[in-house]
VOPAGU-2260 file (C-alpha; in pm, 1 decimal, decimal comma):
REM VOPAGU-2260
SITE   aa  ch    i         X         Y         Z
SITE  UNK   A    0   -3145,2   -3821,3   -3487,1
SITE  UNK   A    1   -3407,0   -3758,4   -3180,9
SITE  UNK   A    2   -3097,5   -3758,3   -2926,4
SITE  UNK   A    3   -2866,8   -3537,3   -3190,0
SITE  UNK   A    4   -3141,8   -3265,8   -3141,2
SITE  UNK   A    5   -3191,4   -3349,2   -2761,0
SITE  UNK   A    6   -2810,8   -3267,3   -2730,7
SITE  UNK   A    7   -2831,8   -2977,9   -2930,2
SITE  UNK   A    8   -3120,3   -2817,3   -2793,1
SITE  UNK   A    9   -2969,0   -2899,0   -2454,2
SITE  UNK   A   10   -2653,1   -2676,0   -2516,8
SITE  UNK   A   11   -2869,8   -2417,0   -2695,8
SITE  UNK   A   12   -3069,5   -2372,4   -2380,2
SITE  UNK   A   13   -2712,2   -2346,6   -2190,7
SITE  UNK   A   14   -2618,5   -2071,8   -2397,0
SITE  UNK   A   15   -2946,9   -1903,4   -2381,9
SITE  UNK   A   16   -2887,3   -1879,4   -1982,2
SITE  UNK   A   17   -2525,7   -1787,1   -1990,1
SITE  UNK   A   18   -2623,0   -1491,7   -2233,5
SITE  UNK   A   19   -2943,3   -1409,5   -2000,0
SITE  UNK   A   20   -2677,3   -1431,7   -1731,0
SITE  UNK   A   21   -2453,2   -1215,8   -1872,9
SITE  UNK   A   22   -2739,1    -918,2   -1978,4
SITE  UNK   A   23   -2870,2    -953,1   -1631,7
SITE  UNK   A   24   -2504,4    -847,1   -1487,9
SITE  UNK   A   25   -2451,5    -593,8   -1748,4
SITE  UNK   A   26   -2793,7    -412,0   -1689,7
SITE  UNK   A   27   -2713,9    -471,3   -1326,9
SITE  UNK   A   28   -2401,3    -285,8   -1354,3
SITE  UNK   A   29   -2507,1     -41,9   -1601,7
SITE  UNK   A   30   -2815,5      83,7   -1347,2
SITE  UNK   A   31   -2509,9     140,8   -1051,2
SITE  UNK   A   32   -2412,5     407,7   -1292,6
SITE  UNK   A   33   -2724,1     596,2   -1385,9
SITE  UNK   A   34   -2570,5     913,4   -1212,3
SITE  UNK   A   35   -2247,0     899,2   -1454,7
SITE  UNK   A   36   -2464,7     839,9   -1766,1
SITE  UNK   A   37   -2648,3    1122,3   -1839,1
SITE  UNK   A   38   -2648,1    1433,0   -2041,5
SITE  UNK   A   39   -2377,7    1677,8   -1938,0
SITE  UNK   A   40   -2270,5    1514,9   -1609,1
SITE  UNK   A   41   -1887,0    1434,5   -1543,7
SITE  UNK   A   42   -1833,2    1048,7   -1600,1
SITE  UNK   A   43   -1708,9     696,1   -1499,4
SITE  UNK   A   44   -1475,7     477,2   -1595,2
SITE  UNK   A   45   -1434,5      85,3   -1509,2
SITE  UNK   A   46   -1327,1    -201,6   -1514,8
SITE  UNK   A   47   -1371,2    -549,6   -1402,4
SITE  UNK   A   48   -1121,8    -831,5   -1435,0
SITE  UNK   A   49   -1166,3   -1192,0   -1376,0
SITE  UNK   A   50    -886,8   -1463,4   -1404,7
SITE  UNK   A   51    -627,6   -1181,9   -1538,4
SITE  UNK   A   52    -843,0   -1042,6   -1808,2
SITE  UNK   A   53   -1078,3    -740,9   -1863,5
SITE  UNK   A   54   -1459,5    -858,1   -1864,9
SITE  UNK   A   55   -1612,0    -588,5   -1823,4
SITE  UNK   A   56   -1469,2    -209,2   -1954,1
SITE  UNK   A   57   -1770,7      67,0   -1937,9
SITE  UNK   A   58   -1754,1     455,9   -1991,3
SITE  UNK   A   59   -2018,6     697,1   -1880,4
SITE  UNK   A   60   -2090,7    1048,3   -1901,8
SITE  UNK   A   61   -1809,0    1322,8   -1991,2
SITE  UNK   A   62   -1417,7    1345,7   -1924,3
SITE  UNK   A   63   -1451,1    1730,3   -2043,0
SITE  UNK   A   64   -1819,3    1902,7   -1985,3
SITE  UNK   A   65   -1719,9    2255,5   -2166,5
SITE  UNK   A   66   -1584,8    2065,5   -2492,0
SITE  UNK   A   67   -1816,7    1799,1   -2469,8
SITE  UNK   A   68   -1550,0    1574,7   -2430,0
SITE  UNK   A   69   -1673,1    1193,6   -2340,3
SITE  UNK   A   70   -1512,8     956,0   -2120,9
SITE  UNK   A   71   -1328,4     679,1   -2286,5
SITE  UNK   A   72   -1133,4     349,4   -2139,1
SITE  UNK   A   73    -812,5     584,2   -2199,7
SITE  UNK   A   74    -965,8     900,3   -2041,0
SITE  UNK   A   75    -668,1     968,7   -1743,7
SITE  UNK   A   76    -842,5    1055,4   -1426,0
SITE  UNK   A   77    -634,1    1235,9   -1121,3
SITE  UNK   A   78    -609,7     918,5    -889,4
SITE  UNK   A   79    -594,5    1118,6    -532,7
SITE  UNK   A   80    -513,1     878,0    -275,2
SITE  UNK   A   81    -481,5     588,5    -503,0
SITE  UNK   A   82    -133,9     693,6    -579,7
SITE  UNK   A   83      20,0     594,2    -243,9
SITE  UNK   A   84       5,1     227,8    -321,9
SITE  UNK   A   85     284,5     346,9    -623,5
SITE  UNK   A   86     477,7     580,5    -345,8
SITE  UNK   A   87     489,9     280,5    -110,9
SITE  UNK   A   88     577,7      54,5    -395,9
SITE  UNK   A   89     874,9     260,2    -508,7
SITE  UNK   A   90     988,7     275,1    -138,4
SITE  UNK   A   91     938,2    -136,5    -145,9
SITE  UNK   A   92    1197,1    -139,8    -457,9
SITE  UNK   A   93    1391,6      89,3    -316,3
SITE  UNK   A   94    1482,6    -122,9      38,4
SITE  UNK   A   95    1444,4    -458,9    -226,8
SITE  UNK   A   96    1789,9    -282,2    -407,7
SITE  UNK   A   97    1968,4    -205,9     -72,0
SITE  UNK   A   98    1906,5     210,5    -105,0
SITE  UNK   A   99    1700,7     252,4     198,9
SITE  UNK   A  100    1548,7      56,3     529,3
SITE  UNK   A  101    1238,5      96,1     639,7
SITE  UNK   A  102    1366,0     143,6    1021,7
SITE  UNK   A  103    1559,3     408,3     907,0
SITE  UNK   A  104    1414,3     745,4    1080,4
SITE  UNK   A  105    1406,8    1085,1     918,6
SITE  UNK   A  106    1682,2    1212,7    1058,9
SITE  UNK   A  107    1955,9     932,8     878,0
SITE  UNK   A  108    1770,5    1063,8     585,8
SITE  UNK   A  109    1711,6    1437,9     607,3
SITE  UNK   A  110    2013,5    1544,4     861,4
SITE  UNK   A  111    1842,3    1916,2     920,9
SITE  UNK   A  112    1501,6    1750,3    1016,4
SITE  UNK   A  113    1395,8    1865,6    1368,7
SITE  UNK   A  114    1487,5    1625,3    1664,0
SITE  UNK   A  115    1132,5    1458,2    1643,3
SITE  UNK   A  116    1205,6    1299,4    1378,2
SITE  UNK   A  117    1449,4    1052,5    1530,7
SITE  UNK   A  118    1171,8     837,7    1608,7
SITE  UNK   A  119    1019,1     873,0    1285,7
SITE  UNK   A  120    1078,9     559,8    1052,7
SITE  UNK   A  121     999,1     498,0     677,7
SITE  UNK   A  122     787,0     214,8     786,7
SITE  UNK   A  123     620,6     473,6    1027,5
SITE  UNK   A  124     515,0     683,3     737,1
SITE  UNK   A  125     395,2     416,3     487,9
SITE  UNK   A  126     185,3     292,0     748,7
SITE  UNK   A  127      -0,1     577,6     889,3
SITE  UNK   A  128     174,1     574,7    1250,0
SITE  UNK   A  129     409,0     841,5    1224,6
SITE  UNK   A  130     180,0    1115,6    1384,3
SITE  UNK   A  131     289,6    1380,6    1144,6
SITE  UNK   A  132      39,9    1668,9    1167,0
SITE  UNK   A  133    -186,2    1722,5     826,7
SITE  UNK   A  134      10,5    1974,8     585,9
SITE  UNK   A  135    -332,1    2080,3     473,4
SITE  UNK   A  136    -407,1    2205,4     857,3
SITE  UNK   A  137     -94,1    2401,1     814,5
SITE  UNK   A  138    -147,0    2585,0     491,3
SITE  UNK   A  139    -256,3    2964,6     572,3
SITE  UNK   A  140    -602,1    3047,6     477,2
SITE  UNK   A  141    -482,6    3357,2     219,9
SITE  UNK   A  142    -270,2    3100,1      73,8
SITE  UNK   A  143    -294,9    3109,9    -330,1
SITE  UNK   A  144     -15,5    2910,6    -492,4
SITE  UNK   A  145     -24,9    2522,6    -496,2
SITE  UNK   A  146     170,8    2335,5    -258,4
SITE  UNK   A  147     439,0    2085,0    -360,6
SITE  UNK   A  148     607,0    1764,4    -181,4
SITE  UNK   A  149     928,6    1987,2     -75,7
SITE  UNK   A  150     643,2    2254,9      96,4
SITE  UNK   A  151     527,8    1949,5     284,5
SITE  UNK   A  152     878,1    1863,8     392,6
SITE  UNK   A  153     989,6    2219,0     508,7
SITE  UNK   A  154     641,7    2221,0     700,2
SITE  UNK   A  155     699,7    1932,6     910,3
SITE  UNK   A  156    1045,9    2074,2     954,3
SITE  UNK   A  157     878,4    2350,0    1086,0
SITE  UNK   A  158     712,9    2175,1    1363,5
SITE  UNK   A  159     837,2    2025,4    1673,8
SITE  UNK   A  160     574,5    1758,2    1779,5
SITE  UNK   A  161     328,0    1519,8    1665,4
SITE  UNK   A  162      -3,5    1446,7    1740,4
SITE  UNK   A  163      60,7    1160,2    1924,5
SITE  UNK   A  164     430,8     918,5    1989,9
SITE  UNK   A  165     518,6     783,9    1656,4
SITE  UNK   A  166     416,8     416,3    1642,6
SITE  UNK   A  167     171,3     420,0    1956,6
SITE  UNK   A  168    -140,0     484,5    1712,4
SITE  UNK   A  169    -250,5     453,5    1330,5
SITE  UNK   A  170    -439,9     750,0    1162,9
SITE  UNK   A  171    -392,6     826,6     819,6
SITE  UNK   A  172    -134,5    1109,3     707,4
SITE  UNK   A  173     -95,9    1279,2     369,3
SITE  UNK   A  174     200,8    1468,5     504,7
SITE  UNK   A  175     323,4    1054,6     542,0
SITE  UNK   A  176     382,0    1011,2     154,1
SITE  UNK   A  177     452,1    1349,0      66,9
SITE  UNK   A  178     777,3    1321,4     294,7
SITE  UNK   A  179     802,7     968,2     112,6
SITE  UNK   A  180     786,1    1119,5    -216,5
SITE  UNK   A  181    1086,4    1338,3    -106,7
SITE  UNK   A  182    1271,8    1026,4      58,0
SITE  UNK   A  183    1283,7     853,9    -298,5
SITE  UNK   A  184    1391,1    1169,8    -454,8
SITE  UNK   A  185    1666,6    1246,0    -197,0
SITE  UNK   A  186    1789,4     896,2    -234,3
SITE  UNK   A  187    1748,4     835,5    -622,0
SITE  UNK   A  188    1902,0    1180,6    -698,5
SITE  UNK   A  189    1621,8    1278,7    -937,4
SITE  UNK   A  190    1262,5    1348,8    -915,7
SITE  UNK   A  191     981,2    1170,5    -791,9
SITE  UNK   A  192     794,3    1161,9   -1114,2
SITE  UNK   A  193    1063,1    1027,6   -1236,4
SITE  UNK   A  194    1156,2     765,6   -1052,5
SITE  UNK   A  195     796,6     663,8   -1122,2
SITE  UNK   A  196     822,3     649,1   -1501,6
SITE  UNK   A  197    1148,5     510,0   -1516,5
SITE  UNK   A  198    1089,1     224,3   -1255,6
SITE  UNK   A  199     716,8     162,3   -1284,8
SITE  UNK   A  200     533,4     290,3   -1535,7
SITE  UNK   A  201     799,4     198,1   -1830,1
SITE  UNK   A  202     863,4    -156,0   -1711,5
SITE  UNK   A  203     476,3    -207,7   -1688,4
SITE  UNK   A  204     396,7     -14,2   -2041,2
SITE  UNK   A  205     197,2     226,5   -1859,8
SITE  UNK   A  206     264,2     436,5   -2152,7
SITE  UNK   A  207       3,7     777,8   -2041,9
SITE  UNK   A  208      30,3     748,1   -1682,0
SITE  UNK   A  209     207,4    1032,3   -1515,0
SITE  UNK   A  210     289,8    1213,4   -1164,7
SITE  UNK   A  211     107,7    1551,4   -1306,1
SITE  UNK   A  212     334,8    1882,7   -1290,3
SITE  UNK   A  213     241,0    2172,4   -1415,1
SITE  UNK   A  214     454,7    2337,5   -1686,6
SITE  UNK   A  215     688,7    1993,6   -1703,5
SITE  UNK   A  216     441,9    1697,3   -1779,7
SITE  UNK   A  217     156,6    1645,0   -1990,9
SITE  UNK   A  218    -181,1    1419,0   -1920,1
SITE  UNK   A  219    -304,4    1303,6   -2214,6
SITE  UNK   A  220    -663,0    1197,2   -2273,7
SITE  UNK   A  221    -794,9    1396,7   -1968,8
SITE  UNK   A  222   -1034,8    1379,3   -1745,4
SITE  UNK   A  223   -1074,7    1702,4   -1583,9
SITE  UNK   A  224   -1283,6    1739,2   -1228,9
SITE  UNK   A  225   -1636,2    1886,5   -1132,4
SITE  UNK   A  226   -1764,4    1952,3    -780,6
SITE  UNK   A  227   -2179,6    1946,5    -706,1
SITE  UNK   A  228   -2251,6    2348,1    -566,8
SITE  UNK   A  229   -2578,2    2454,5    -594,6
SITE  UNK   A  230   -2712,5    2108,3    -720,9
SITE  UNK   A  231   -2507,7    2183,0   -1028,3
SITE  UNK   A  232   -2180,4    2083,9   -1177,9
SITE  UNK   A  233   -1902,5    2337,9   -1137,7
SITE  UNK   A  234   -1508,6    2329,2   -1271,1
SITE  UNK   A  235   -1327,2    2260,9    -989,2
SITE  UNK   A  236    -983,2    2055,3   -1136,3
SITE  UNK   A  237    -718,7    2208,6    -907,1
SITE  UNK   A  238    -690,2    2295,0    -508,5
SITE  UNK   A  239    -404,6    2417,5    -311,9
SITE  UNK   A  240    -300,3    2078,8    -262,5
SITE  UNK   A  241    -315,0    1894,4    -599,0
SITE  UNK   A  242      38,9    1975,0    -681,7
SITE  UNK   A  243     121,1    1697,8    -383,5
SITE  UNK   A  244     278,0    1416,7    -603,7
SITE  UNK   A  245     369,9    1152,4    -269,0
SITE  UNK   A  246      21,3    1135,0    -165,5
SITE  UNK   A  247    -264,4    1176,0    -493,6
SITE  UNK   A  248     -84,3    1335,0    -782,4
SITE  UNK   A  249     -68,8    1050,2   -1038,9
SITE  UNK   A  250    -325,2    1049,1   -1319,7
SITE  UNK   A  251    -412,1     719,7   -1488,9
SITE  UNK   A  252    -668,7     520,8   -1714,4
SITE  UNK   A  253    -825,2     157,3   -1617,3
SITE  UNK   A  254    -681,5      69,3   -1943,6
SITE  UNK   A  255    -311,2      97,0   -1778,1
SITE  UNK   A  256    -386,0      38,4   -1435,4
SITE  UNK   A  257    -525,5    -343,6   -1572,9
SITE  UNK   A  258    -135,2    -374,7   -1643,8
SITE  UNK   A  259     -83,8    -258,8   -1303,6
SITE  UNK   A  260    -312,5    -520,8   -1151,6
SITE  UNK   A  261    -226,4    -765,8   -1330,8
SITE  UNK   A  262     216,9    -699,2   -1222,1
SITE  UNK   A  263      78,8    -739,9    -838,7
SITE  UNK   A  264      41,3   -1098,7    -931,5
SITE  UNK   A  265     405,6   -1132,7   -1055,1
SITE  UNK   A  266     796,8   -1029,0    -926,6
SITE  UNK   A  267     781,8    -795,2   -1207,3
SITE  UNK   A  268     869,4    -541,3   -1035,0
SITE  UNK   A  269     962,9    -665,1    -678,0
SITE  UNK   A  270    1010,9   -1023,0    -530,1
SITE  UNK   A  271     700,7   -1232,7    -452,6
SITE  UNK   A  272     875,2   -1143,0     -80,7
SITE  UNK   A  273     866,8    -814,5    -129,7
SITE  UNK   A  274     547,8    -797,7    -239,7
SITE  UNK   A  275     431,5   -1038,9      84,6
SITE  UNK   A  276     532,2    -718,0     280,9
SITE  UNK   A  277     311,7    -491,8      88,6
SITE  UNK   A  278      37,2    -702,7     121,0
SITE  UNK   A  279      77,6    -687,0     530,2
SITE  UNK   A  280     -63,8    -475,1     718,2
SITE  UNK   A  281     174,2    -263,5     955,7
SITE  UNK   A  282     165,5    -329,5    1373,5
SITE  UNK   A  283     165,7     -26,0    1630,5
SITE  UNK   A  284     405,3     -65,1    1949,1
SITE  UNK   A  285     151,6    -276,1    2176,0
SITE  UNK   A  286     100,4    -528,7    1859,9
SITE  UNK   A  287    -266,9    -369,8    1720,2
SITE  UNK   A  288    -253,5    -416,3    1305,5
SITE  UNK   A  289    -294,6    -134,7    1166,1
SITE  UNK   A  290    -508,8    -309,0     835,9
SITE  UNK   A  291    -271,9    -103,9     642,1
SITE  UNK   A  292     -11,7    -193,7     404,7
SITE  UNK   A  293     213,5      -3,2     157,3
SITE  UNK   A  294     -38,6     243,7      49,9
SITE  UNK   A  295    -350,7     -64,5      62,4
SITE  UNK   A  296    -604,0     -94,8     290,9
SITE  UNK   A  297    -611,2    -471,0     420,6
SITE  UNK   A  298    -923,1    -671,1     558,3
SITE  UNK   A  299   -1211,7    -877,5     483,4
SITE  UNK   A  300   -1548,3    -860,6     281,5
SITE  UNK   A  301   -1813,5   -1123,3     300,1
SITE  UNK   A  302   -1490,7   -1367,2     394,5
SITE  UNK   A  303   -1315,1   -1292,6      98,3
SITE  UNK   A  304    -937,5   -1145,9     177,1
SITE  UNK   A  305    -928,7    -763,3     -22,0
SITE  UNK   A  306    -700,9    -514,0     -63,4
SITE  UNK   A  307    -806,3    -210,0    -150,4
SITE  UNK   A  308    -807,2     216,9    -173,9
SITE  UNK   A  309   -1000,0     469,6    -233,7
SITE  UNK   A  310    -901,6     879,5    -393,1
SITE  UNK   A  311   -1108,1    1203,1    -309,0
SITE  UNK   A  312   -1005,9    1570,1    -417,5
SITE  UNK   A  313   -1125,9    1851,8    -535,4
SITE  UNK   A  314   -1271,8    1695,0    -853,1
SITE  UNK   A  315   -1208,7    1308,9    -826,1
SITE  UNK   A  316   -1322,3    1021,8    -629,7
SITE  UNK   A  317   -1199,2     666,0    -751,4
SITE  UNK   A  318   -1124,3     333,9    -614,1
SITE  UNK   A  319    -953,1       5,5    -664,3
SITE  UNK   A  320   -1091,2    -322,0    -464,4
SITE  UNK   A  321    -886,2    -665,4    -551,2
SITE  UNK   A  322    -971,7   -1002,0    -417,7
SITE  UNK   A  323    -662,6   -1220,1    -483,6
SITE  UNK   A  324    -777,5   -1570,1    -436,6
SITE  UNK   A  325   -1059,9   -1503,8    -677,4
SITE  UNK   A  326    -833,4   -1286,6    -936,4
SITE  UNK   A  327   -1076,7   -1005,6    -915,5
SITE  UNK   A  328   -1025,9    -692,1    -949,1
SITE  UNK   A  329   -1282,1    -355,1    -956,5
SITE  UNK   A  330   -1150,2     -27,2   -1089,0
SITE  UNK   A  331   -1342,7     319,9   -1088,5
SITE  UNK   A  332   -1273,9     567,7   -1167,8
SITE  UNK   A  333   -1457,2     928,3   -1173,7
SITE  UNK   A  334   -1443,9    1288,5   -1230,8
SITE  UNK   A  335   -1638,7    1419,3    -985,7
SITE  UNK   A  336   -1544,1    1514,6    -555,4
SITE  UNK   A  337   -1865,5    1277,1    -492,5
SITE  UNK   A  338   -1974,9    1022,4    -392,1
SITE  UNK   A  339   -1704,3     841,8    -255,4
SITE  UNK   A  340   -1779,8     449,0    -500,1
SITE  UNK   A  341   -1724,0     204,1    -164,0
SITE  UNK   A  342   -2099,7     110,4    -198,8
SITE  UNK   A  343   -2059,6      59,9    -589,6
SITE  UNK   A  344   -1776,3    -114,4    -571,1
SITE  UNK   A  345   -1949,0    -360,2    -322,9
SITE  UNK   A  346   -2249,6    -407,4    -461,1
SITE  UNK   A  347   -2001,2    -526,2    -791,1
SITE  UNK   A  348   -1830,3    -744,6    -560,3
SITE  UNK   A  349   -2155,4    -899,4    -475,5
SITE  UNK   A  350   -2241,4   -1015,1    -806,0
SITE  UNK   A  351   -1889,2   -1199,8    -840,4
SITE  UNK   A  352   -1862,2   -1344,4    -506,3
SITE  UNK   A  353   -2163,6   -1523,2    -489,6
């Protein structure tokens, strides 16, 4: 009888520390997010997964100050920059199916395209080394009316150089997946939204994600963005540029971008060969790695391999950080223009790869 108690106090003390354990990580967590969580602020959303399933799902603060609105694990934030990993993606399935090449340059594709763009691939544009000059540089200060993918594209049709020879040098380009956007839509035959829902979001049951446009689709459940002026919170949704589908204009929850995490581990919706390309970063002309892949950043943190992005606009910052060989995965999401969650999303990290 004296042992049968020894055993089960034993495991009682066990659980005691896994459930101390776990309150320690959740107040951990919960503290990273004081900002989100208070009265009349815009809000948070994440998620943490571990061995392919949600462990962690957390709202904070509101997806809608005016109506009072609060964030919810379906709350649909603008993902900004986030969205080029689904651009590059749909230009992955698209070469997968035989309806494009990555060496092919602009000018196979778009026949009226200035004669810099003959040394302008695909693969230059998904990885940052085309030297396309920023659209947003080229938008005219008394501008009032939102810009769309096809602006982008008769912009850099417009010019007659780049900043520097395509391929020589990596820096990051908007205009890149805007003119992607349009290179799916030109060789698809319908739009870029929806190539998305029919070829992504469908398959994956992504069932309230959406390439936002105005007057055609809906978002539902929300999130709408606030900018800090003054030390207060002011509406700030929209800019000139968040009608720019290619590089930021998808909206999504953490509740359908776990299904979206959780397809990178699978041929789903590519070959595991395909998706070995996406998961490389590209190489400039004198064999430098860029550390960019199709729409992920690529490198190391604390010796664990990541893959990862971050989204800033107007009203939204967010961020996705996965470390494959330990099936982790960290989603934020926010609706506010700062800060930018690298240092959040670390410091989450930390707990996990200890």
């Amino acid at each position: 009888m004296n042992r049968i108690k020894k055993v089960i106090f034993g495991v009682l003390i066990i659980l005691m520390v896994m459930i101390d354990c776990k309150l320690t990580i959740k107040s951990k967590i919960d503290s990273l997010f004081d900002r989100y969580n208070k009265k009349n602020v815009p809000g948070a959303s994440l998620m943490i997964i571990r061995d392919c399933e949600p462990i962690l799902i957390k709202s904070f603060g509101l997806a809608n100050i005016e109506k009072q609105i609060p964030v919810q694990s379906f709350t649909n934030f603008r993902l900004a920059s986030f969205t080029k990993q689904f651009t590059a993606m749909c230009i992955a399935k698209l070469e997968e199916q035989g309806k494009l090449n990555c060496s092919q340059a602009l000018n196979e594709i778009f026949p009226n395209f200035p004669p810099y763009g003959k040394e302008i691939t695909i693969d230059n544009l998904i990885h940052h080394t085309s030297g396309l000059i920023d659209y947003e540089s080229l938008i005219p200060d008394t501008a009032t009316v939102q810009v769309l993918d096809g602006d982008v594209l008769k912009m850099m049709m417009e010019q007659d150089s780049t900043y520097f020879p395509p391929g020589t040098k990596y820096q990051y380009s908007n205009s890149g997946y805007a003119v992607l956007a349009k290179i799916i839509e030109k060789v698809t035959g319908i739009s870029f939204a929806q190539y998305l829902k029919e070829n992504i979001f469908d398959p994956l049951e992504m069932r309230n994600t959406v390439a936002y446009e105005k007057g055609i689709s809906e978002v539902k459940h929300r999130a709408y963005g606030y900018a800090v002026e003054n030390d207060k919170f002011v509406f700030k949704d929209q800019s000139l540029t968040s009608a720019v589908l290619g590089d930021g204009g998808i909206y999504s929850s953490v509740i359908d971008l776990f299904k979206w995490d959780q397809a990178l581990y699978s041929d789903k919706l590519v070959s595991f060969e395909t998706l070995q390309k996406i998961f490389s970063p590209g190489v400039i002309i004198d064999s430098t790695r860029t550390g960019y892949g199709f729409g992920w950043r690529l490198d190391e943190y604390k010796g664990h391999q990541r893959m990862h992005h971050t989204g800033q606009t107007c009203g939204f910052t967010t961020i996705i950080q996965r470390y494959p060989d330990e099936k982790l995965t960290i989603i934020i999401l926010t609706n506010r223009n700062k800060p930018m969650l690298n240092e959040i999303a670390n410091e989450i990290a930390d707990i996990f790869l200890m």
